[in-house]
PAZAPA-4460 file (N, C-alpha, C; in steps of 0.05 Angstrom, whole numbers, plus 32768, in hexadecimal, padded with zeros to 4 digits):
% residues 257
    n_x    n_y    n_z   ca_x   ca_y   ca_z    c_x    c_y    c_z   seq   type   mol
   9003   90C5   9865   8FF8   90DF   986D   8FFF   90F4   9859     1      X     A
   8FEC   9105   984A   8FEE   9114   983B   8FF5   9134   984E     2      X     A
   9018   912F   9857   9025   9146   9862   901F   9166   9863     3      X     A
   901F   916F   9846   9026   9180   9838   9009   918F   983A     4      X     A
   8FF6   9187   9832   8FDE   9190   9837   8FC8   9188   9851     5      X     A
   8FD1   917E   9863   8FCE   917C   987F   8FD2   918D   988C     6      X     A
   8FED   919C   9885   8FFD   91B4   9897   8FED   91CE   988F     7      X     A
   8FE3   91C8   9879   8FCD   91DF   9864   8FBC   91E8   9872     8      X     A
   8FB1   91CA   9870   8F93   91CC   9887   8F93   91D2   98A3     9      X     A
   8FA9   91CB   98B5   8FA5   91D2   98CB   8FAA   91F6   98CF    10      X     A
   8FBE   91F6   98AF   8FC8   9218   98B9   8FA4   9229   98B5    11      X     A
   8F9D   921C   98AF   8F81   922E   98AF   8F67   9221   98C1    12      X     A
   8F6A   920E   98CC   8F53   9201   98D7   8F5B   9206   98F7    13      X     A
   8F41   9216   9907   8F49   9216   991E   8F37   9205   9939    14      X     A
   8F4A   91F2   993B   8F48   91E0   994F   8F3E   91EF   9973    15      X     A
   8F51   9204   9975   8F45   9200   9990   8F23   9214   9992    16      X     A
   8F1C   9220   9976   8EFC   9222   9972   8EEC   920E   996C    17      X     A
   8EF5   91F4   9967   8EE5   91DA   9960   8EE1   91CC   997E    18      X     A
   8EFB   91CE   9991   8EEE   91C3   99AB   8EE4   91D5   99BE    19      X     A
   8EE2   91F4   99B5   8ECE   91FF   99CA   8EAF   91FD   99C3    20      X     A
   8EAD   91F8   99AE   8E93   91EE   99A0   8E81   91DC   99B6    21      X     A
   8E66   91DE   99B6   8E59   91D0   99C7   8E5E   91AE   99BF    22      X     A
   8E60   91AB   99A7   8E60   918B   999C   8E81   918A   99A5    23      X     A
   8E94   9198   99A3   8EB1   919C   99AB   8EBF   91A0   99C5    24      X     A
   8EA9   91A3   99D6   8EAA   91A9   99E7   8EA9   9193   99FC    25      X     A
   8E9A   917E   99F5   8E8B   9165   99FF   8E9B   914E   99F7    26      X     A
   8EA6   914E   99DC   8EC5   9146   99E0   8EE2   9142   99F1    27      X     A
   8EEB   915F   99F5   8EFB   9170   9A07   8EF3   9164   9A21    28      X     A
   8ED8   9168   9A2B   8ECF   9165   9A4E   8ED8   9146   9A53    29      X     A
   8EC9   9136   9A42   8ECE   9114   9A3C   8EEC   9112   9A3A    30      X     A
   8EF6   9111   9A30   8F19   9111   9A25   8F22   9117   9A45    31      X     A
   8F1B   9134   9A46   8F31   913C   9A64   8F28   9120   9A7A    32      X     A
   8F10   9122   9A80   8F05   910A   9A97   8F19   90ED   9A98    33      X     A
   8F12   90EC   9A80   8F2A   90D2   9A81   8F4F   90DB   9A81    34      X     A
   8F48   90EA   9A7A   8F70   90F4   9A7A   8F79   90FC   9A9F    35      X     A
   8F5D   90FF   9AA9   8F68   9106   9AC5   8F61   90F0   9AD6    36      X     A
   8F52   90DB   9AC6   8F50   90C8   9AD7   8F63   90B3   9AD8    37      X     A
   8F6E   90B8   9AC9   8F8E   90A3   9AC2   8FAC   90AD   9ACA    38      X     A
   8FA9   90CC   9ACD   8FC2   90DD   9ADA   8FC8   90DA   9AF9    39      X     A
   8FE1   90DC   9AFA   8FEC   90DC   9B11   9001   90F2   9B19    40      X     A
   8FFA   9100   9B38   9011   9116   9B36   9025   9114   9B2A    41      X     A
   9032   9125   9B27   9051   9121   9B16   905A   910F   9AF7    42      X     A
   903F   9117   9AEF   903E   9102   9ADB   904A   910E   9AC0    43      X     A
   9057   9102   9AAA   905E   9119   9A9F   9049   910E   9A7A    44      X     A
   9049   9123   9A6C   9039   9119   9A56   903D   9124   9A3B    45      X     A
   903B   9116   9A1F   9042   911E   9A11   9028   911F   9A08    46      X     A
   901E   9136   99F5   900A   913D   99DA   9016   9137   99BF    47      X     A
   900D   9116   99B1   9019   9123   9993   9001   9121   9986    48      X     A
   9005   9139   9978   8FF8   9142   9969   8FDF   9157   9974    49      X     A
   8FF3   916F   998B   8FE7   9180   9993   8FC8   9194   9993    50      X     A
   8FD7   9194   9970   8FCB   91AB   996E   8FCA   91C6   9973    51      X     A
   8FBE   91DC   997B   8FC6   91F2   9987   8FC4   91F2   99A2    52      X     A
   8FC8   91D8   99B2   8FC5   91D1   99CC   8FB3   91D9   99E6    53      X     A
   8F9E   91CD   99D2   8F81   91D3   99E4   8F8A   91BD   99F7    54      X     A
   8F8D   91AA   99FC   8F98   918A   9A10   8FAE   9198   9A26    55      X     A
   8FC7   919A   9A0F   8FDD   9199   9A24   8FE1   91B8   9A32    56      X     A
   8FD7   91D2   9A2A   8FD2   91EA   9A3C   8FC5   91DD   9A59    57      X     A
   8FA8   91DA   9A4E   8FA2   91D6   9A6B   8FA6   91BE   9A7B    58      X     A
   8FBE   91AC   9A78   8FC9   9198   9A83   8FE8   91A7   9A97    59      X     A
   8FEE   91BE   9A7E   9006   91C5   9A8C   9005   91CE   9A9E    60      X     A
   8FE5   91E4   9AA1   8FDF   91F8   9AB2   8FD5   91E4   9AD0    61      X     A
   8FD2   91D3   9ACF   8FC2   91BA   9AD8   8FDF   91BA   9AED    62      X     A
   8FFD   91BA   9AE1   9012   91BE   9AED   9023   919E   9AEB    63      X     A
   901C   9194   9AD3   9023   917F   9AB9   9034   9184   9AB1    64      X     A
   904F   917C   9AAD   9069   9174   9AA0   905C   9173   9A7E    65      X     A
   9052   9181   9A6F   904B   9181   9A53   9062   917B   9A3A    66      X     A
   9059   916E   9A2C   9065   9172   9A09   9060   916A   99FB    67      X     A
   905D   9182   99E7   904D   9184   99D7   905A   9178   99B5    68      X     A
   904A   9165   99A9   905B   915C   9989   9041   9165   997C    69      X     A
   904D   917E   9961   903A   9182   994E   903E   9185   9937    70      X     A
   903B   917F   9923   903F   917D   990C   903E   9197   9900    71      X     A
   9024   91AE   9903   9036   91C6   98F6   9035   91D3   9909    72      X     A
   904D   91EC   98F8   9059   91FE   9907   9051   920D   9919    73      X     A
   9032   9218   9906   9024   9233   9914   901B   9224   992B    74      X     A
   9014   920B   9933   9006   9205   9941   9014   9208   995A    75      X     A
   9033   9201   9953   903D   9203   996F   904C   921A   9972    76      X     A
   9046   922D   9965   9050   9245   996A   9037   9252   9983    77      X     A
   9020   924B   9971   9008   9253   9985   900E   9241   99A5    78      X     A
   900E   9230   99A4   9017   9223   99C1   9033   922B   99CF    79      X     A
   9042   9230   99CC   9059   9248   99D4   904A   9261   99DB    80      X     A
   9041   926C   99CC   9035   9284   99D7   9020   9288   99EE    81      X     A
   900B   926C   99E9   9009   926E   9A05   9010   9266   9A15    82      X     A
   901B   9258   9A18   902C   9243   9A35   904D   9243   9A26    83      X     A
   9052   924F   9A37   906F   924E   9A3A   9087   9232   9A48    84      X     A
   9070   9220   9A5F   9077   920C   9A63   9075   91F6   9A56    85      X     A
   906C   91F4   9A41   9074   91D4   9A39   9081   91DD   9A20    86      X     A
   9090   91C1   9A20   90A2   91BC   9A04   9099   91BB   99F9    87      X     A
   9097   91BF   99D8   9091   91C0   99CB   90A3   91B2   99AC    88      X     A
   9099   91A3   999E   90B0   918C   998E   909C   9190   9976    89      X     A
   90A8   91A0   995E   9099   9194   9941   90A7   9183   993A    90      X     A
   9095   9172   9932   909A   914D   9931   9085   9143   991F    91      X     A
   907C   9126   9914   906B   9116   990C   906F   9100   991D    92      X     A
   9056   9100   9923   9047   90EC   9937   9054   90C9   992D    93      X     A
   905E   90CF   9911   906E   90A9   990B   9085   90A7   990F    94      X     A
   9096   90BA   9916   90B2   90C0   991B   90C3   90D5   9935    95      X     A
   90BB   90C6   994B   90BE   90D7   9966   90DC   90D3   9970    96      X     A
   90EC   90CA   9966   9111   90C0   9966   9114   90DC   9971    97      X     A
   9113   90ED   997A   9116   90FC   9987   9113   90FC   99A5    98      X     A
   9101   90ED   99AD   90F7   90DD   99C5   9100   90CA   99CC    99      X     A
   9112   90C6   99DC   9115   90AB   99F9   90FF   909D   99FB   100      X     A
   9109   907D   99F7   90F3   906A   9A05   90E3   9073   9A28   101      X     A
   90D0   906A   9A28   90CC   9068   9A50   90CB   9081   9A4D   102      X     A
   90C1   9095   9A40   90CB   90B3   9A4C   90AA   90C3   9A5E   103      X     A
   9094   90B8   9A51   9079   90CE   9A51   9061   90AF   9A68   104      X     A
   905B   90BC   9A79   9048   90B1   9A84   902D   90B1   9A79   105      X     A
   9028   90C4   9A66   900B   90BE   9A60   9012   90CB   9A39   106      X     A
   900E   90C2   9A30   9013   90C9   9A19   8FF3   90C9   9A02   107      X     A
   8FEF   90DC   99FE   8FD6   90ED   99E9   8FDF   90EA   99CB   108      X     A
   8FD4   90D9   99C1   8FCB   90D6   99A4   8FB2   90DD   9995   109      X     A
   8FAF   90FA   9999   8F94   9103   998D   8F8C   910E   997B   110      X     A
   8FA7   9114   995E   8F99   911D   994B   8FA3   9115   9932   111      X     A
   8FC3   9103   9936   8FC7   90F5   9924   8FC0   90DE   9914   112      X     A
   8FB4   90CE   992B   8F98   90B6   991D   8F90   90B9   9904   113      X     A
   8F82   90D7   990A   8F66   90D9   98F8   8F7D   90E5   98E2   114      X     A
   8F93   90E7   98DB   8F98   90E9   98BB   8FAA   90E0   98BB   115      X     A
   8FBC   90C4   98C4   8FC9   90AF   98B6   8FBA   909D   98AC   116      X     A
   8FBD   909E   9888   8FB2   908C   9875   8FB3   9069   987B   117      X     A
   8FC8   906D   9875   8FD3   904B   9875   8FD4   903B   988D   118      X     A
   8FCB   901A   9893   8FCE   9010   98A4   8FF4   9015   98B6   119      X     A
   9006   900D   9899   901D   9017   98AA   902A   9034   98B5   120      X     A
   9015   9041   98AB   9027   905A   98BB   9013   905A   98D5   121      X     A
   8FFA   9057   98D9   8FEF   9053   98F3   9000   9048   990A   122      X     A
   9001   902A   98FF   9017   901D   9908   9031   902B   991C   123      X     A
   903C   9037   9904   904E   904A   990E   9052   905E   9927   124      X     A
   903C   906D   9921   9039   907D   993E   902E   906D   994F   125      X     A
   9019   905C   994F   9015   904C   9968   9032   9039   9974   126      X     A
   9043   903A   9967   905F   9025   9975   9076   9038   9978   127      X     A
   906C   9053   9972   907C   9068   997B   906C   907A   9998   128      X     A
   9057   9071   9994   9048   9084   99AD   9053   9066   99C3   129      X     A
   904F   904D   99BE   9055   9035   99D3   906D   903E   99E3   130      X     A
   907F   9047   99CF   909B   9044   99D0   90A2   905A   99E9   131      X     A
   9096   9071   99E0   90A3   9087   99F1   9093   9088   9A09   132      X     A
   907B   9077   9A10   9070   9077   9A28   907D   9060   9A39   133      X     A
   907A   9066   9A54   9087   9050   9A6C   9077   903D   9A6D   134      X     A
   9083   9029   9A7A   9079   900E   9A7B   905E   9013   9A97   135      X     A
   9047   900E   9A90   9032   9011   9A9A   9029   902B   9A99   136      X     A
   9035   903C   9A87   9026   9053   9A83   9013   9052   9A6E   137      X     A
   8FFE   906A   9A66   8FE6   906B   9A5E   8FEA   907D   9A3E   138      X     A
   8FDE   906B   9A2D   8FE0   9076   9A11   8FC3   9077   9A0C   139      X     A
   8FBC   9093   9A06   8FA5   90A0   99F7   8F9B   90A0   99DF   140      X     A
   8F8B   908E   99CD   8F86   9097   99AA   8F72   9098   99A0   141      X     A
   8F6D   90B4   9991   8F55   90B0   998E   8F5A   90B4   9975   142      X     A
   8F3E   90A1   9963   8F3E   909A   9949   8F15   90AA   9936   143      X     A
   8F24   90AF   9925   8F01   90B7   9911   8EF9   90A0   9912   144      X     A
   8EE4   909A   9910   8ED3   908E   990A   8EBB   9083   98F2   145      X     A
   8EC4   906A   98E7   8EB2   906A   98CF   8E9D   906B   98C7   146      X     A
   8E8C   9065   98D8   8E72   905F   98DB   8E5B   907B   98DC   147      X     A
   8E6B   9086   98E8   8E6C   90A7   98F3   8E64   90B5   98D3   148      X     A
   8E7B   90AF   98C1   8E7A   90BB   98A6   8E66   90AA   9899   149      X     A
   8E66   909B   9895   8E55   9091   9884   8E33   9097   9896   150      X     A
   8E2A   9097   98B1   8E0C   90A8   98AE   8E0A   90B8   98AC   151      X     A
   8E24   90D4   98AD   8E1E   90F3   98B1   8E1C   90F4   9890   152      X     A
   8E3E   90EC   9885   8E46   90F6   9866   8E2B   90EB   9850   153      X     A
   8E29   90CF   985B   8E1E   90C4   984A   8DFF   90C0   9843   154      X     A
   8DFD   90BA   9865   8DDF   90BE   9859   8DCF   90CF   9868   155      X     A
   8DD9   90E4   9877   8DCA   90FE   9880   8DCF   910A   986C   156      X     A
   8DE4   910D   9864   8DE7   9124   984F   8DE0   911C   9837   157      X     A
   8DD7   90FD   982A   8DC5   90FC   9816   8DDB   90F1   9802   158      X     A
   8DFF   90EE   9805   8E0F   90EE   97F7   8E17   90C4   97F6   159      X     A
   8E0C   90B7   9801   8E0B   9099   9805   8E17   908E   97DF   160      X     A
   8E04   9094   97D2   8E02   9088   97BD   8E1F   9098   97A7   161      X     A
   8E23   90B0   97A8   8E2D   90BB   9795   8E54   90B4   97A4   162      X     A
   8E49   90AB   97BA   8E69   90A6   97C5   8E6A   9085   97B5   163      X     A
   8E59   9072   97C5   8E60   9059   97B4   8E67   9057   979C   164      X     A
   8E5B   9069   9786   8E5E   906A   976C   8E7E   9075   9763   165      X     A
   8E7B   908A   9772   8E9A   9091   9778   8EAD   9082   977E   166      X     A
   8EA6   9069   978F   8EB8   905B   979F   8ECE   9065   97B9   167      X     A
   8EBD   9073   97C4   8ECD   9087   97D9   8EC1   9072   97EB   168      X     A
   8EA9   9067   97F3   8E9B   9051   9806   8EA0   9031   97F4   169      X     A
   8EA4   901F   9806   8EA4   9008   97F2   8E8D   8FFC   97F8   170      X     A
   8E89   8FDE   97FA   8E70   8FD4   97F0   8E69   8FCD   9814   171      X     A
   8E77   8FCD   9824   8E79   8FC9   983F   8E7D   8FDB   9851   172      X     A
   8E74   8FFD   9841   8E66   9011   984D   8E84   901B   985B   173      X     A
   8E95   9017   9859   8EAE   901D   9854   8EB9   903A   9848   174      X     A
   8EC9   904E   985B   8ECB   9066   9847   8EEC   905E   9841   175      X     A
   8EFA   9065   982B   8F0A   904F   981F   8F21   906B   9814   176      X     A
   8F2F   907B   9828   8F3E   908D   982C   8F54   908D   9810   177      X     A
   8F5D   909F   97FC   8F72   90A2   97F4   8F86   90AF   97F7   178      X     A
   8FA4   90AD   97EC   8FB6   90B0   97FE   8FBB   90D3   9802   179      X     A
   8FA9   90E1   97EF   8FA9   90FC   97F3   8F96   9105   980A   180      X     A
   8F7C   90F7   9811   8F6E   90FE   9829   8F7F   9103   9839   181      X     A
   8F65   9115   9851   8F73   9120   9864   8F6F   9115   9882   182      X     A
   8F53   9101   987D   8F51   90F0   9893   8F4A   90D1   988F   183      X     A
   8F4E   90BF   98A5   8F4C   90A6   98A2   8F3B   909B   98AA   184      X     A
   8F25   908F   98AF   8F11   907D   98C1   8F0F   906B   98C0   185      X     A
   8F0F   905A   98E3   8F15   903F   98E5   8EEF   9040   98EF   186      X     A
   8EF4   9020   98F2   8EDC   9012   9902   8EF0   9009   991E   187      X     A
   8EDF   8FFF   9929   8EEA   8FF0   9947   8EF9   8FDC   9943   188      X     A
   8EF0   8FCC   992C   8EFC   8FB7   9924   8F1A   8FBA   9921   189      X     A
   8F1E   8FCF   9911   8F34   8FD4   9906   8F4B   8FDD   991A   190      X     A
   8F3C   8FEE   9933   8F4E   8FF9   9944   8F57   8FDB   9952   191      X     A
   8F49   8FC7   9958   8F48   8FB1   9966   8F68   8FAB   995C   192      X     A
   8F6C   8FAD   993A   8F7F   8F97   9927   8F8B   8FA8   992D   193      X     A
   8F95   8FC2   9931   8FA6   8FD7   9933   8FB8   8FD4   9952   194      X     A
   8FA9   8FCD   996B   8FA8   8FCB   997F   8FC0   8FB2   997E   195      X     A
   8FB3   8F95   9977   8FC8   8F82   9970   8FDD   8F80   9964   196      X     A
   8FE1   8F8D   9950   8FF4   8F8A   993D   9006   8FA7   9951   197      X     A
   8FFE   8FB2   995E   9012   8FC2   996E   901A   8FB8   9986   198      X     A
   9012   8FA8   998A   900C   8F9C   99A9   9007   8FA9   99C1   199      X     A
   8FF0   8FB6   99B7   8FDE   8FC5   99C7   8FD1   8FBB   99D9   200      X     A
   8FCA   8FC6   99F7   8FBC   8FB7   9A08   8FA6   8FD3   9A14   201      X     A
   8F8D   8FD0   9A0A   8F79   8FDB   9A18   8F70   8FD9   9A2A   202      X     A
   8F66   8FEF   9A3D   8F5A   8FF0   9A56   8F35   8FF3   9A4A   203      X     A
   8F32   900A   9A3D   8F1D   900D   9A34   8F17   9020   9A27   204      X     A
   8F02   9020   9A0D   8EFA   9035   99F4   8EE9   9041   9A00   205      X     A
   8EE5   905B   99F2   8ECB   9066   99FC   8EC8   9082   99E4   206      X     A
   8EB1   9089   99E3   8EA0   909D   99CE   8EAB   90B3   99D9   207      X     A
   8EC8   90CD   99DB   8EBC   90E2   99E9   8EAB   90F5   99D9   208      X     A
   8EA6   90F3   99C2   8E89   9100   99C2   8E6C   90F9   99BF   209      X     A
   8E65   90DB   99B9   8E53   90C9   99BA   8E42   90D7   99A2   210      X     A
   8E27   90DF   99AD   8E12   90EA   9993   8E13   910B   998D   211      X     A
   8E27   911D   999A   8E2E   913B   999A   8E24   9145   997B   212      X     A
   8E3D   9134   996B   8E3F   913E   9951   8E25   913D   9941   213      X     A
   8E14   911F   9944   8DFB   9121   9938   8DE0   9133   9942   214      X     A
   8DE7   9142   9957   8DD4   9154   995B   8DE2   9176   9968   215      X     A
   8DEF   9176   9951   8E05   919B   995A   8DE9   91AA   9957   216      X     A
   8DDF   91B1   994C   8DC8   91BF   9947   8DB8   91C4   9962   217      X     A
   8DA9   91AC   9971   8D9A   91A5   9984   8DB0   91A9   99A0   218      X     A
   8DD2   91A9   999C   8DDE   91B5   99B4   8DD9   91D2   99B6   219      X     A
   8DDC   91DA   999F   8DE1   91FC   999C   8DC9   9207   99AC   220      X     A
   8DAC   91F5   99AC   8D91   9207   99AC   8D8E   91FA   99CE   221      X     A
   8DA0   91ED   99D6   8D9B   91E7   99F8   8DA0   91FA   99FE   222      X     A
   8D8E   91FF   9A18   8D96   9214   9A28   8DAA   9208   9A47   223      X     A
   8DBE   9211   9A52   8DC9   9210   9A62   8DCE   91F0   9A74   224      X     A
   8DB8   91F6   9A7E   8DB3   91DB   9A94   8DA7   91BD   9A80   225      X     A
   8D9B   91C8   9A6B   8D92   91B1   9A5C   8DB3   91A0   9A4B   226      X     A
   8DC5   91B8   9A47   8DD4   91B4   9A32   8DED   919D   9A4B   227      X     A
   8DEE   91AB   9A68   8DFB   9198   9A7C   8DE8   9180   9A7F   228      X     A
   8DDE   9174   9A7E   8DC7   9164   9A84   8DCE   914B   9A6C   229      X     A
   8DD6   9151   9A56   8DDF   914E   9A3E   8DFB   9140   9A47   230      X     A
   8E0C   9159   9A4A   8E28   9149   9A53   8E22   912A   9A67   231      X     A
   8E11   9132   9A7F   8E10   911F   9A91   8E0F   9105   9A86   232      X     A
   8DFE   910D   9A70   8DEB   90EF   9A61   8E03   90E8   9A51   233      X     A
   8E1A   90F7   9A44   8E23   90E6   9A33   8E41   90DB   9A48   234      X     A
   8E47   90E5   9A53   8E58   90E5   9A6E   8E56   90C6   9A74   235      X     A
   8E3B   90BD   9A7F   8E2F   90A2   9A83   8E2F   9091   9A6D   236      X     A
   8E32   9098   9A59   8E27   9080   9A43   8E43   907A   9A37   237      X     A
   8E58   908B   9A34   8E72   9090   9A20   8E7F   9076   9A27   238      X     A
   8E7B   9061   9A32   8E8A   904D   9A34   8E7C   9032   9A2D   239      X     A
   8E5F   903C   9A23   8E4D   901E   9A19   8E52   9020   99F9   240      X     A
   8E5C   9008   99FA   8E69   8FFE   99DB   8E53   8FFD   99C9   241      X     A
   8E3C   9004   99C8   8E28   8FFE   99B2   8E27   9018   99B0   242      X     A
   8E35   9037   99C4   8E2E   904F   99B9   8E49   9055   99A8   243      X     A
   8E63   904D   99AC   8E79   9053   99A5   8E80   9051   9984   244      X     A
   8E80   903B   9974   8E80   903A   995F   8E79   904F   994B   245      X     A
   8E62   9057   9950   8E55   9067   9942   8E5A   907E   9943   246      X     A
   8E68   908E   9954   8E6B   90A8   9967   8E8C   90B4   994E   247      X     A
   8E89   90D2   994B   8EA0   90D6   993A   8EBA   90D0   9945   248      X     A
   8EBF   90CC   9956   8ED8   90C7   9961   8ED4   90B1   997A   249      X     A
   8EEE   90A3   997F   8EF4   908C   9999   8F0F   909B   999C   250      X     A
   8F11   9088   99B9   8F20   9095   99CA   8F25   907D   99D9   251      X     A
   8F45   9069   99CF   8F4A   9050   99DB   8F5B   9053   99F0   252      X     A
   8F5A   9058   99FF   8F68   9050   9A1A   8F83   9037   9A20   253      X     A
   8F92   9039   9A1F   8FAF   902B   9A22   8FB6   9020   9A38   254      X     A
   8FBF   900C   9A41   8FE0   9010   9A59   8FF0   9002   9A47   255      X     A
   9002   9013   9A4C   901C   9003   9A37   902B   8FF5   9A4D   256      X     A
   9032   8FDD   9A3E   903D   8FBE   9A4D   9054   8FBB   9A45   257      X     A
***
């Protein structure tokens, strides 16, 4: 994970304007559905890789035992400021020794995925997120998606050929991350090998934003009831595996054993 300029980017990239976004938005609605369908009163939960705590605010307010792990500062300075109840830990998502085994009932892996490079540092936080959740509790992760990049980057945007030549895509349509990038993208496949080699046990994947991203334009120009009508439809579909792959982001569902 290229640290140093990660912390760069988030100090200037604002997250909780990307999930009030209509395509961000549809994300968020999907994400929560399942986060409350897996909670139990008194449940307590960690966020790593917060962010400015669009998740764990309204979990706390929800009246959620929250805490929050984020890699930069400002971010969790902003989450202090607004919520005064949850903890708050700057941390990296591959090194939580700060944390007790058994400690978090539902534990949120939502933004470190998408920029650990290497198979072994993935690794890492997934056997550190295992670790600090209880035995039959629920681990959250959601991962970019490759497939996602290669029809938006590649060939909506007309850039297919000048990436191969590049060798940024390999010959198996592959986007092929270096160690300075800032994000990573798997296929299903890969989360599958990731899943094993952590000894991961899934309940079930699902799209939370399915086809949002490929039509932001066509959300913006819904009007109201068309744009709910929308949610409904993807609401229903976010769990059929022929829409998921493709979709910018998954969202694998855990019980840790």
């Amino acid at each position: 994970m290229n640290e140093e300029n990660l912390i760069k980017y988030y100090n200037k990239f604002n997250e909780d304007k990307r999930l009030t976004r209509r395509r961000g938005e549809i994300e968020f609605i999907t994400s929560m559905k399942y986060i409350h369908e897996y909670l139990k009163k008194g449940d307590k939960i960690i966020d790593i890789g917060a962010g400015t705590g669009r998740y764990s605010i309204l979990l706390s307010e929800e009246g959620y035992d929250v805490t929050s792990v984020e890699l930069v500062k400002h971010n969790i300075k902003q989450i202090e400021k607004k919520n005064k109840n949850i903890k708050t830990i700057l941390g990296n998502a591959k090194d939580l020794s700060m944390i007790k085994d058994n400690t978090y009932d539902l534990t949120l892996l939502f933004g470190p995925m998408y920029h650990l490079i290497d198979e072994e540092e993935k690794l890492q936080a997934l056997k550190e997120a295992k670790r600090i959740t209880k035995k039959d509790g629920i681990i959250m992760i959601a991962y970019c998606m490759n497939d996602y990049a290669i029809i938006t980057h590649g060939f909506i945007d007309n850039c297919i050929k000048e990436a191969l030549n590049k060798k940024e895509i390999n010959e198996s349509f592959h986007v092929t991350p270096k160690p300075t990038d800032l994000y990573s993208r798997l296929t299903l496949e890969e989360i599958n090998i990731l899943n094993k080699k952590a000894n991961l046990k899934r309940i079930k994947i699902i799209s939370p934003d399915g086809p949002a991203n490929y039509i932001r334009k066509e959300l913006n120009k819904m009007d109201e009831e068309t744009y709910d009508l929308f949610i409904k439809y993807h609401l229903s579909t976010c769990e059929r595996m022929d829409l998921i792959g493709a979709g910018a982001h998954t969202l694998d569902i855990i019980k840790n054993d």
